[in-house]
BALO-935446 format. One record per residue (C-alpha): residue number from 1; x, y, z. Coordinates in nm, 2 decimals. Example, Ala and Ser with C-alpha at 12.3 -4.5 7.8 and 13.67 -1.06 7.14 Angstrom:
<pts>
pos=1 | u=1.23 | v=-0.45 | w=0.78
pos=2 | u=1.37 | v=-0.11 | w=0.71
</pts>
This chain:
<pts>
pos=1 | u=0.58 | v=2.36 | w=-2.53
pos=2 | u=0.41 | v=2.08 | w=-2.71
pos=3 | u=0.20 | v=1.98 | w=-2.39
pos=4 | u=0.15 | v=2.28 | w=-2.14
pos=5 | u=0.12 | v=2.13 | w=-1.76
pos=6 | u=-0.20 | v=2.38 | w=-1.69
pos=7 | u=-0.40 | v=2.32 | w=-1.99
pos=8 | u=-0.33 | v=1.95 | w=-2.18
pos=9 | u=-0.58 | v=1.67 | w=-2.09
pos=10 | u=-0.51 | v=1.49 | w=-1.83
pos=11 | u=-0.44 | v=1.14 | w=-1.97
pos=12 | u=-0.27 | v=1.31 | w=-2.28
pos=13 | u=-0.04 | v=1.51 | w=-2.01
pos=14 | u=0.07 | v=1.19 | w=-1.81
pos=15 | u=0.16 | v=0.99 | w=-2.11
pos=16 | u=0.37 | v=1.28 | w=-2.24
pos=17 | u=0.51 | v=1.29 | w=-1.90
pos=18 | u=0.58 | v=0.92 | w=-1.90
pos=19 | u=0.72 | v=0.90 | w=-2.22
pos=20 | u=1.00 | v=1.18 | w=-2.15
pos=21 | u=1.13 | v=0.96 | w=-1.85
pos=22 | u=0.90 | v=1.21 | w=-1.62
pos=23 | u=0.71 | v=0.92 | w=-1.43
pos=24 | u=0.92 | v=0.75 | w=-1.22
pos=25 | u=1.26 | v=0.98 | w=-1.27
pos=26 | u=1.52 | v=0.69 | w=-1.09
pos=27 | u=1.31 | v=0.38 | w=-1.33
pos=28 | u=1.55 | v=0.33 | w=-1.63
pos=29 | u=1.53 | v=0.51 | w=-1.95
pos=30 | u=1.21 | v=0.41 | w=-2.18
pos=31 | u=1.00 | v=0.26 | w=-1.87
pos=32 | u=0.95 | v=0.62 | w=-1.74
pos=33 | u=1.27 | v=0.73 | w=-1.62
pos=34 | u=1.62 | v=0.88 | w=-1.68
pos=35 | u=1.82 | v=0.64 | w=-1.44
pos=36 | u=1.83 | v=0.91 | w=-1.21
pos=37 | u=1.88 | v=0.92 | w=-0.82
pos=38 | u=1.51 | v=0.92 | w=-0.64
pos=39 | u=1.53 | v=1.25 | w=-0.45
pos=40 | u=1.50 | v=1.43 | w=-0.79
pos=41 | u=1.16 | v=1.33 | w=-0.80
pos=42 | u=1.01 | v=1.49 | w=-0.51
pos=43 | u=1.14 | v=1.83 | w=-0.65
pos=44 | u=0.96 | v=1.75 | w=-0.96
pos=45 | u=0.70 | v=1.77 | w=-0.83
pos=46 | u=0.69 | v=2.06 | w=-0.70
pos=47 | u=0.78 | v=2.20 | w=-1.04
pos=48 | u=0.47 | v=2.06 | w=-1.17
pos=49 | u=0.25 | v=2.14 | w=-0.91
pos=50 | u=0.36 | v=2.50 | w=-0.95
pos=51 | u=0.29 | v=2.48 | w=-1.33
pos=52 | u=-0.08 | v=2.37 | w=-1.25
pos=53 | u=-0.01 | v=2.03 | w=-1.39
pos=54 | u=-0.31 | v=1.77 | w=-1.33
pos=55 | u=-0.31 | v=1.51 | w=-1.12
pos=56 | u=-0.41 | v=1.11 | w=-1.09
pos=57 | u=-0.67 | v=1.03 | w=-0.87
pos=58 | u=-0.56 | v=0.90 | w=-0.57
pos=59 | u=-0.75 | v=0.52 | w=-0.61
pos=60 | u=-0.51 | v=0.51 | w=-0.92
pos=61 | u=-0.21 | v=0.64 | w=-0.72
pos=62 | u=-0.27 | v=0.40 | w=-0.38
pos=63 | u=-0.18 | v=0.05 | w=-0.54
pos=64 | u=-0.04 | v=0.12 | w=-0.89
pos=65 | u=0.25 | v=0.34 | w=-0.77
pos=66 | u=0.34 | v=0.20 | w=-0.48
pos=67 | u=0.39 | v=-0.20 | w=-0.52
pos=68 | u=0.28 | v=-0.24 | w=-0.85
pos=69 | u=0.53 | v=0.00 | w=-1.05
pos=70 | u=0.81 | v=-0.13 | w=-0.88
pos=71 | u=0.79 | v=-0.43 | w=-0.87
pos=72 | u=0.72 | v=-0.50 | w=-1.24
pos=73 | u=1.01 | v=-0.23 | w=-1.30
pos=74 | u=1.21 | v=-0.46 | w=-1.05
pos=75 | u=1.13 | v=-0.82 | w=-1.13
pos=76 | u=0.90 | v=-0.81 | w=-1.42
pos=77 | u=1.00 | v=-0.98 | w=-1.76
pos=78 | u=1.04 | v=-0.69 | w=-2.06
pos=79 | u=0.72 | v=-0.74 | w=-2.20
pos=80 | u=0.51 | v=-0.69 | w=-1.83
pos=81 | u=0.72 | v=-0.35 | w=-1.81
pos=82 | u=0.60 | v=-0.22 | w=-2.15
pos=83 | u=0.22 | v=-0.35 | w=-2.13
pos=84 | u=0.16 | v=-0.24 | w=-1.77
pos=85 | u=0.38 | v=0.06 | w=-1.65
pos=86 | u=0.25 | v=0.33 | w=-1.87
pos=87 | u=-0.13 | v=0.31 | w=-1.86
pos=88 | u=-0.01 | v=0.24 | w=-1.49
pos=89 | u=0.11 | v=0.57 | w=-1.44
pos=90 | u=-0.12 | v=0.76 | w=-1.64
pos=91 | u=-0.45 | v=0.62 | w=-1.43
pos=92 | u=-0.66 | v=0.41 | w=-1.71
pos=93 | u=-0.57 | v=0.13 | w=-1.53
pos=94 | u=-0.61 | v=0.07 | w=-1.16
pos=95 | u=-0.45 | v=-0.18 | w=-0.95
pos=96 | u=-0.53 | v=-0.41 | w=-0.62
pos=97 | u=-0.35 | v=-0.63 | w=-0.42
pos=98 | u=-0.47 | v=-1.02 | w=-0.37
pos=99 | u=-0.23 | v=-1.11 | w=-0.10
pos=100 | u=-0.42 | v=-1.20 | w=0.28
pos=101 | u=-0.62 | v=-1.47 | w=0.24
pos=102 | u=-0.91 | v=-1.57 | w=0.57
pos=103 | u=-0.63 | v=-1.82 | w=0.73
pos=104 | u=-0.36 | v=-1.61 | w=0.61
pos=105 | u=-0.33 | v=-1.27 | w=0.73
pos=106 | u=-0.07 | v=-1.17 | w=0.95
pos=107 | u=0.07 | v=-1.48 | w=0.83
pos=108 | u=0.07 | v=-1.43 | w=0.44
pos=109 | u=0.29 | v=-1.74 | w=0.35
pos=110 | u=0.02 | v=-1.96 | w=0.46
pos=111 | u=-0.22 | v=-1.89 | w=0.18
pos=112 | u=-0.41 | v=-2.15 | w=0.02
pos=113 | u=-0.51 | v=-2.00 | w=-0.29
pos=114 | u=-0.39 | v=-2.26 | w=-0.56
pos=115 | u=-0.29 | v=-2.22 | w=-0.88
pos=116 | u=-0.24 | v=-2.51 | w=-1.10
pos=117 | u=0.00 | v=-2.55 | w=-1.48
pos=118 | u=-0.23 | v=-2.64 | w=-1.75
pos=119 | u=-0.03 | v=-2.62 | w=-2.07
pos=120 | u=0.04 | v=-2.23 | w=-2.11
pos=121 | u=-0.20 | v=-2.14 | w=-1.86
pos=122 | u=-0.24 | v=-2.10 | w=-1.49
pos=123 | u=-0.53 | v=-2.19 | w=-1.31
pos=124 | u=-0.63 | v=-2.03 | w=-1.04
pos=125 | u=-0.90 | v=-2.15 | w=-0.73
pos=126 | u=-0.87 | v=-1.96 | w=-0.39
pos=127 | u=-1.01 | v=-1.69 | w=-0.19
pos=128 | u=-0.89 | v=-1.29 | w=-0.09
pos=129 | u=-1.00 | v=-1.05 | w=0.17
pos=130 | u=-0.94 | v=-0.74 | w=0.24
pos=131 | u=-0.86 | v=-0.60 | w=-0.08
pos=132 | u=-0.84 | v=-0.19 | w=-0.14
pos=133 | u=-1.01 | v=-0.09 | w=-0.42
pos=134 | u=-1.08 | v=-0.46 | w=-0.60
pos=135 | u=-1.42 | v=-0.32 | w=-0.71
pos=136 | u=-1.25 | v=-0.05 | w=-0.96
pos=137 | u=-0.90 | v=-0.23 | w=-1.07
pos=138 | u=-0.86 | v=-0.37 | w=-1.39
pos=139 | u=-0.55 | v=-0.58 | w=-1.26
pos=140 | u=-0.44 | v=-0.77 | w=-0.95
pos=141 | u=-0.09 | v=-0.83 | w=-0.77
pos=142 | u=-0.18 | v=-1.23 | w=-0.66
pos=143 | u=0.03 | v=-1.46 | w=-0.46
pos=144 | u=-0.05 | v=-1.81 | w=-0.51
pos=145 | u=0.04 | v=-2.14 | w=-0.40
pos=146 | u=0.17 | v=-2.37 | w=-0.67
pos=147 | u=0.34 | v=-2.66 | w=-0.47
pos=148 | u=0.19 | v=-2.77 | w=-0.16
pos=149 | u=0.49 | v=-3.06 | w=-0.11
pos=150 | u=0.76 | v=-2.82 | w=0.01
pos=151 | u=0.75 | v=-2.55 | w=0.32
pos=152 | u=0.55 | v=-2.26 | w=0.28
pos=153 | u=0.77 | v=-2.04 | w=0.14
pos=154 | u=0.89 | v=-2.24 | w=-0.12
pos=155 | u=0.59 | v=-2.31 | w=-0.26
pos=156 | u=0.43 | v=-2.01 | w=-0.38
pos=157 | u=0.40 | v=-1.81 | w=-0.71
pos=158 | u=0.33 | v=-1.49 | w=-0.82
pos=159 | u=0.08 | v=-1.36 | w=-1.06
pos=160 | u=-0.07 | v=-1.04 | w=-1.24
pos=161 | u=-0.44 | v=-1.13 | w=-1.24
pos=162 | u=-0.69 | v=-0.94 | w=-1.48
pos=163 | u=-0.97 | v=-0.85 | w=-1.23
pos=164 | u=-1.25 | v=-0.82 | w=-1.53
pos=165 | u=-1.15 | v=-1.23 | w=-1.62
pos=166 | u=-1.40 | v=-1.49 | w=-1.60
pos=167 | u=-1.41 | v=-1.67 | w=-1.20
pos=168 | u=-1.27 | v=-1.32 | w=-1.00
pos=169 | u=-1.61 | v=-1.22 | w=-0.80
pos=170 | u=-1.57 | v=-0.94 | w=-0.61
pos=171 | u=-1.76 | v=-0.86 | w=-0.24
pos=172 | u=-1.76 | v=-0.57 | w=-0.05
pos=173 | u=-1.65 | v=-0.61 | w=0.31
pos=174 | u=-1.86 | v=-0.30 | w=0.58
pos=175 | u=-1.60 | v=-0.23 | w=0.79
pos=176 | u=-1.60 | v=-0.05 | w=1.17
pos=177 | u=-1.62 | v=0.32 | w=1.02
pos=178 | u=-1.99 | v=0.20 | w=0.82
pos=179 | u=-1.85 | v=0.24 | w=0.50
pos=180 | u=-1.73 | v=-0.07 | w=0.26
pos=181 | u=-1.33 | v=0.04 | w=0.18
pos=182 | u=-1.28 | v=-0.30 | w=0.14
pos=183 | u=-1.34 | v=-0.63 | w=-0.05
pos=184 | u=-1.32 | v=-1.03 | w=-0.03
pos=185 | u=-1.25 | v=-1.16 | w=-0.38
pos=186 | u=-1.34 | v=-1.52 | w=-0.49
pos=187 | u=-1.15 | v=-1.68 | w=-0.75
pos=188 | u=-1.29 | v=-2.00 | w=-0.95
pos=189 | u=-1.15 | v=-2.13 | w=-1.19
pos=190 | u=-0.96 | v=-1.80 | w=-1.33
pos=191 | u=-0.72 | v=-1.86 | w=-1.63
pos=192 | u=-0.36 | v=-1.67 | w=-1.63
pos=193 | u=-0.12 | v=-1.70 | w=-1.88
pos=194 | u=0.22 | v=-1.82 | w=-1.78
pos=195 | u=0.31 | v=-1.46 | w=-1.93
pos=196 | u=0.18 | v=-1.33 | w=-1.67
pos=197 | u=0.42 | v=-1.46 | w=-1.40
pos=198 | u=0.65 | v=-1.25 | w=-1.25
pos=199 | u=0.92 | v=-1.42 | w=-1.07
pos=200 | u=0.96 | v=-1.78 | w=-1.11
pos=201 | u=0.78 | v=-2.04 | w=-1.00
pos=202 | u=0.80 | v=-2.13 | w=-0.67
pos=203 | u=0.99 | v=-1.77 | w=-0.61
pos=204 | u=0.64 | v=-1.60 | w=-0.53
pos=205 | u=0.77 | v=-1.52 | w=-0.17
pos=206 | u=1.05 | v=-1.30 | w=-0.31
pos=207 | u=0.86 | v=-1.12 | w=-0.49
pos=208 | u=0.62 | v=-1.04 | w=-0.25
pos=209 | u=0.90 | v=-0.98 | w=0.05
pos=210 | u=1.01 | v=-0.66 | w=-0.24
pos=211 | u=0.62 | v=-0.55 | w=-0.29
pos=212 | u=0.55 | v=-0.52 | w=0.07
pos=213 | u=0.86 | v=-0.33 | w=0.15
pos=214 | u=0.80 | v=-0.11 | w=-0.06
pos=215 | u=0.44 | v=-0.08 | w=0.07
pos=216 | u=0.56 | v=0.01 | w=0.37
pos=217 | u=0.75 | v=0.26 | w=0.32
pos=218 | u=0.48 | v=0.40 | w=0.02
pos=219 | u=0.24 | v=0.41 | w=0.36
pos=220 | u=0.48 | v=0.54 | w=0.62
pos=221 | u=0.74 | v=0.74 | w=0.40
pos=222 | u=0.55 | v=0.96 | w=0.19
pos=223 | u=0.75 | v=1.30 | w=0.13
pos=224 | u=0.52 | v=1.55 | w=0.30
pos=225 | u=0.56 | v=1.90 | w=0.48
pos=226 | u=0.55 | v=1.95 | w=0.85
pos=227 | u=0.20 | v=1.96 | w=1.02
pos=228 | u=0.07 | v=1.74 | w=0.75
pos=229 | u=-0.22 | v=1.47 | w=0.80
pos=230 | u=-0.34 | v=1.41 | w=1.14
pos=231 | u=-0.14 | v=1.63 | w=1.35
pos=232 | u=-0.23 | v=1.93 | w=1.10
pos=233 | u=-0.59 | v=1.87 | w=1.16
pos=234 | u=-0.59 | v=1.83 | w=1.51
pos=235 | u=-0.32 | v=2.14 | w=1.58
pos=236 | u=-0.55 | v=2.38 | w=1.35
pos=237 | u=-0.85 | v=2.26 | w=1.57
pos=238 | u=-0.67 | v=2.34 | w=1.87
pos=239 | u=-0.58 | v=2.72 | w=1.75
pos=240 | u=-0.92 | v=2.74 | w=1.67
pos=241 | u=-1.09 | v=2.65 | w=1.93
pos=242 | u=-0.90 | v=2.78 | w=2.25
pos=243 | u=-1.20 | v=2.72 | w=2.47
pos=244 | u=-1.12 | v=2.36 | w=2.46
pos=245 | u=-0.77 | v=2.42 | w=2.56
pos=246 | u=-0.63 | v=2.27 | w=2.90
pos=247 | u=-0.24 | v=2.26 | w=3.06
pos=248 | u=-0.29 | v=1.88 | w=3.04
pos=249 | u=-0.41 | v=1.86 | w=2.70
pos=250 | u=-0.16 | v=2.11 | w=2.57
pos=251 | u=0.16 | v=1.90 | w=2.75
pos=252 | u=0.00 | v=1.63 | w=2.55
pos=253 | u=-0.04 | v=1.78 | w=2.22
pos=254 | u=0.36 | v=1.93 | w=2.19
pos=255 | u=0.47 | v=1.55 | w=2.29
pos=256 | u=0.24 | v=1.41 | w=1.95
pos=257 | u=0.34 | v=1.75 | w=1.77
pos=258 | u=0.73 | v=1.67 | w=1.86
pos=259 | u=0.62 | v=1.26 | w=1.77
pos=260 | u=0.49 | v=1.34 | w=1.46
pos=261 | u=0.80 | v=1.59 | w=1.33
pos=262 | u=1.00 | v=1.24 | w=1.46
pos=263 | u=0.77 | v=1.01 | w=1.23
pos=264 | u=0.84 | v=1.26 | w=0.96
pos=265 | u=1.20 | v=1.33 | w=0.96
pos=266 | u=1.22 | v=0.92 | w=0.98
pos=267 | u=1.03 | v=0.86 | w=0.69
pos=268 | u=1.28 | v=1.15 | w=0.49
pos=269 | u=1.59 | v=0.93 | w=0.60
pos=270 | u=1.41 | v=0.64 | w=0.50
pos=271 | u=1.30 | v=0.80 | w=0.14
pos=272 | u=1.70 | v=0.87 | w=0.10
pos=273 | u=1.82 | v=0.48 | w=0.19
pos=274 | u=1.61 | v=0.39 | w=-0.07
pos=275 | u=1.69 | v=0.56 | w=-0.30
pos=276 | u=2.03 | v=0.44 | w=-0.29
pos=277 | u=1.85 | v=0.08 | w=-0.31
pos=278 | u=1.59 | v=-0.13 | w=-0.33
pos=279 | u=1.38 | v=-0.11 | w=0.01
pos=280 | u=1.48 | v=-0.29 | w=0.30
pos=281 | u=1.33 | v=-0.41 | w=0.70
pos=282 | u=1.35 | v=-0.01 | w=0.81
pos=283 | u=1.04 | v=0.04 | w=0.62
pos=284 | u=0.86 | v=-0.16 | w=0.89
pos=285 | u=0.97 | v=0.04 | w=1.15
pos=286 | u=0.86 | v=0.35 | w=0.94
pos=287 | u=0.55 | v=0.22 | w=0.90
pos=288 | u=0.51 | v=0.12 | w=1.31
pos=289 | u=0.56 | v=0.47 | w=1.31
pos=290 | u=0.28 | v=0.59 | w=1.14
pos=291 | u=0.07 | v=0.36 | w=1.25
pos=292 | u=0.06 | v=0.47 | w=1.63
pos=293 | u=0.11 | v=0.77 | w=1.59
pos=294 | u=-0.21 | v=0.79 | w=1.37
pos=295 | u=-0.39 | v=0.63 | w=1.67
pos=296 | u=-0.26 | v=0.79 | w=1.91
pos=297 | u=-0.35 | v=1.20 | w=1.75
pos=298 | u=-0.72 | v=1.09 | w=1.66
pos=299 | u=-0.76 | v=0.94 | w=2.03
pos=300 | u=-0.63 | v=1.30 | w=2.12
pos=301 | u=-0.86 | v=1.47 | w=1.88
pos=302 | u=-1.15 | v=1.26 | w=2.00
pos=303 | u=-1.09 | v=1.37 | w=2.35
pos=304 | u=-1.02 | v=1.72 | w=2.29
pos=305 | u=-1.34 | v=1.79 | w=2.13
pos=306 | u=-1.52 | v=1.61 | w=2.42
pos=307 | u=-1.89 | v=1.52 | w=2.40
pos=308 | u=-1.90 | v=1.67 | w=2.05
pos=309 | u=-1.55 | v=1.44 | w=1.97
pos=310 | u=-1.83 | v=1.13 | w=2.04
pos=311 | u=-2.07 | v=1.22 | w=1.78
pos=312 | u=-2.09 | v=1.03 | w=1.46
pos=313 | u=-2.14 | v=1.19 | w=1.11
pos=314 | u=-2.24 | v=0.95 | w=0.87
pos=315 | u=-2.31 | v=0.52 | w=0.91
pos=316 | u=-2.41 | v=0.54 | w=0.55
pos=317 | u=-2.25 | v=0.19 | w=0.33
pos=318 | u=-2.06 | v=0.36 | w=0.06
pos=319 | u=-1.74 | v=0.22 | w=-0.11
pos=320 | u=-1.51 | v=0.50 | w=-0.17
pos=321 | u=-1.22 | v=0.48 | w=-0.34
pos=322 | u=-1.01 | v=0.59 | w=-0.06
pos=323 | u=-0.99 | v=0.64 | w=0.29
pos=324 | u=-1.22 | v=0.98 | w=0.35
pos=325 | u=-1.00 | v=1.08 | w=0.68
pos=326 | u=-0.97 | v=1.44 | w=0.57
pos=327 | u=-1.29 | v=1.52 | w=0.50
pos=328 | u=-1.50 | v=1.30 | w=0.78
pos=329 | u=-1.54 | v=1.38 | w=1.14
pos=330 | u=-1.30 | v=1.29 | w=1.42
pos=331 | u=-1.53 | v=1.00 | w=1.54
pos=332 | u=-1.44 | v=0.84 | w=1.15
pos=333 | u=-1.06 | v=0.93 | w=1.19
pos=334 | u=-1.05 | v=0.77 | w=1.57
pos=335 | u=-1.24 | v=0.43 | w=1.36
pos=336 | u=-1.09 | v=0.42 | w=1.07
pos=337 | u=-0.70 | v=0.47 | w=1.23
pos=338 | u=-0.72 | v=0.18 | w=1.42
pos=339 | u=-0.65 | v=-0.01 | w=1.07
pos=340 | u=-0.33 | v=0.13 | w=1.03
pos=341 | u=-0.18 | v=-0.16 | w=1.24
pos=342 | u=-0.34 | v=-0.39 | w=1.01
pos=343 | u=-0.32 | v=-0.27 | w=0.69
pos=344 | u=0.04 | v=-0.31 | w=0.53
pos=345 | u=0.15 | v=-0.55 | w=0.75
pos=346 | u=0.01 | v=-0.57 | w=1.13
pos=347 | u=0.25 | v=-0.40 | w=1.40
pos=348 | u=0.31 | v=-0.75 | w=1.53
pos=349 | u=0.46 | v=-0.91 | w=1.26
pos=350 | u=0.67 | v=-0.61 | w=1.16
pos=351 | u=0.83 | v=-0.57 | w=1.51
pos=352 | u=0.85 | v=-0.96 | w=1.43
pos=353 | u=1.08 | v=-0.83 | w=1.08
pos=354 | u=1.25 | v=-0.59 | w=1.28
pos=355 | u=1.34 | v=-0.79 | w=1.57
pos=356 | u=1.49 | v=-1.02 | w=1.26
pos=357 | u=1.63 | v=-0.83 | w=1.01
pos=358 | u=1.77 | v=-0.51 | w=1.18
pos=359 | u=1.86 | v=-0.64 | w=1.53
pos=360 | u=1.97 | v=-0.99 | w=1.48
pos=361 | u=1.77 | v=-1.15 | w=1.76
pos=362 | u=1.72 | v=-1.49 | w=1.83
pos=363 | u=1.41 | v=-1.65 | w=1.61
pos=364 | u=1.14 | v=-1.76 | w=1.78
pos=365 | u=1.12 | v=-2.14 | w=1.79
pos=366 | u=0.89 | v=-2.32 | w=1.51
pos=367 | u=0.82 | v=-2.59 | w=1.30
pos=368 | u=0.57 | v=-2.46 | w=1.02
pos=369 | u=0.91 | v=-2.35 | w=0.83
pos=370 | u=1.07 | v=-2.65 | w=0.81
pos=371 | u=0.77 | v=-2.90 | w=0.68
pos=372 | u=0.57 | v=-2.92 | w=0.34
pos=373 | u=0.28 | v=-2.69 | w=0.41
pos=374 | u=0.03 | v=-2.96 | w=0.29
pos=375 | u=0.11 | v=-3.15 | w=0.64
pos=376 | u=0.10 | v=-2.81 | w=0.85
pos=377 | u=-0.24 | v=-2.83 | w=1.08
pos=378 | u=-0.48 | v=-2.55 | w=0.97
</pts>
């Protein structure tokens, strides 16, 4: 075996992985795949894990391989695949996400970060906020406005950024849990090549419709075994500590048990419809999904653990590199849950894509849509 999974380097492991289609098994041949169906991968990884193969760290896993990789295997030009989907998967090269914007959150399409031709350049003026790991990436997904004359959809354009250019100042943002997990990024006068454009122009909502989807279900679908994440914590706690037992509090905890084994199984059905396809509006339910449920297992752990469950471990300002749920107090997990219905998409607007998409219901009556976004009032 020319790279054994338990004792290559890391970095030379993962590009020997990549370049024997080993990455991403359902991308096509030569981009790190085999053209297979996606629920081969999932069992590759177990055969990896079982051979003590290494692992990327998680801050090069969040962004890179689920929105970036596929949507440059998607919708990027030949040249974007070969440059960024290998040191991509490997980790030297860690992705963020310049989407939500001050005025544009919940609704993204109203951004106001320009960009502007200048022979085979882009330039780009604007500002981001609340950006995931913008202090370590090397590389950006950006959404950008690039006509301000037609409706707000219409008008945008989508970019890959390089995050160590000249004009890209990055802030960090102390959020409720005391620790700086995210970022504001300011961009002045940044230069992108037109090669750097993914989509066409004016097609940046498209492309960003396909990143999100599949954000959602990266967030909400993850393959994982049962009593995973929240619920596992909580339901060891509770076999552990029966003194904090009640009948109340145990009718409680076999509903979010039950809940959670729901949220799961979902996410499994909604792994397998993609995998015939690209992602479609059932990710946002997935994600709803998660999201609640998340809220609503720390609450119980909060309150299960009583006076101690109010204590607070740590207000220290750090920027970690990802969320420290696991490893933080149930005070941190009751904080840092109640982003979940933010991040990825806020619960609103994705009832908002379900109500749409998967029901068919009657659009709510507006003009924004209809009008150049230049004479909306902001």
């Amino acid at each position: 075996m020319a790279h054994p999974p338990n004792t290559t380097a890391p970095t030379d492991f993962h590009r020997a992985r990549f370049d024997a289609g080993l990455a991403w098994v359902h991308f096509p041949a030569g981009l790190g795949g085999l053209g297979l169906n996606r629920d081969f991968q999932a069992h590759l990884e177990d055969l990896f894990t079982a051979a003590g193969a290494p692992v990327v760290a998680p801050v090069a896993k969040a962004i890179g391989y689920g929105m970036a990789a596929p949507t440059i295997a998607m919708l990027g030009t030949p040249e974007q695949r070969q440059r960024f989907l290998r040191p991509l998967f490997t980790g030297e090269e860690v992705w963020c996400q310049l989407f939500s914007e001050p005025g544009a959150g919940s609704d993204l399409a109203a951004l106001a970060t320009r960009a502007v031709r200048d022979g085979e350049d882009w330039v780009i003026d604007g500002q981001k906020v609340w950006t995931s790991y913008a202090h370590a990436a090397r590389w950006a997904l950006l959404v950008t406005r690039t006509d301000p004359n037609v409706p707000k959809h219409q008008g945008l354009s989508y970019f890959i950024c390089d995050m160590t250019d000249p004009g890209v100042e990055v802030r960090p943002l102390r959020q409720l849990t005391g620790e700086a997990e995210f970022n504001e990024v300011f961009l002045t006068g940044v230069r992108i090549p037109d090669a750097h454009r993914i989509g066409g122009v004016g097609a940046g909502w498209a492309v960003a419709q396909a990143t999100l989807m599949n954000e959602r279900v990266a967030i909400g679908g993850r393959a994982l075994p049962r009593e995973s994440l929240l619920i596992g914590i909580v339901a060891e706690l509770w076999r552990k500590r029966p003194e904090l037992r009640t009948a109340e509090l145990h009718d409680r905890l076999t509903k979010l048990w039950a809940d959670a084994e729901i949220q799961r199984l979902t996410a499994d059905l909604a792994r397998q419809q993609l995998a015939a396809g690209t992602p479609g509006p059932e990710g946002s339910a997935v994600k709803i999904l998660f999201s609640e449920l998340n809220q609503a297992i720390s609450g119980f752990e909060v309150e299960l653990l009583g006076e101690e469950g109010l204590r607070y471990d740590d207000w220290t300002m750090r920027r970690p590199l990802e969320s420290e749920w696991q490893t933080r107090g149930a005070g941190y997990r009751y904080l840092r849950t109640k982003g979940n219905s933010i991040e990825g998409g806020t619960s609103e607007i994705l009832r908002g894509v379900i109500a749409d998409r998967v029901l068919n219901l009657p659009r709510e009556s507006r003009i924004d849509t209809a009008i150049a976004w230049k004479d909306v009032p902001r």
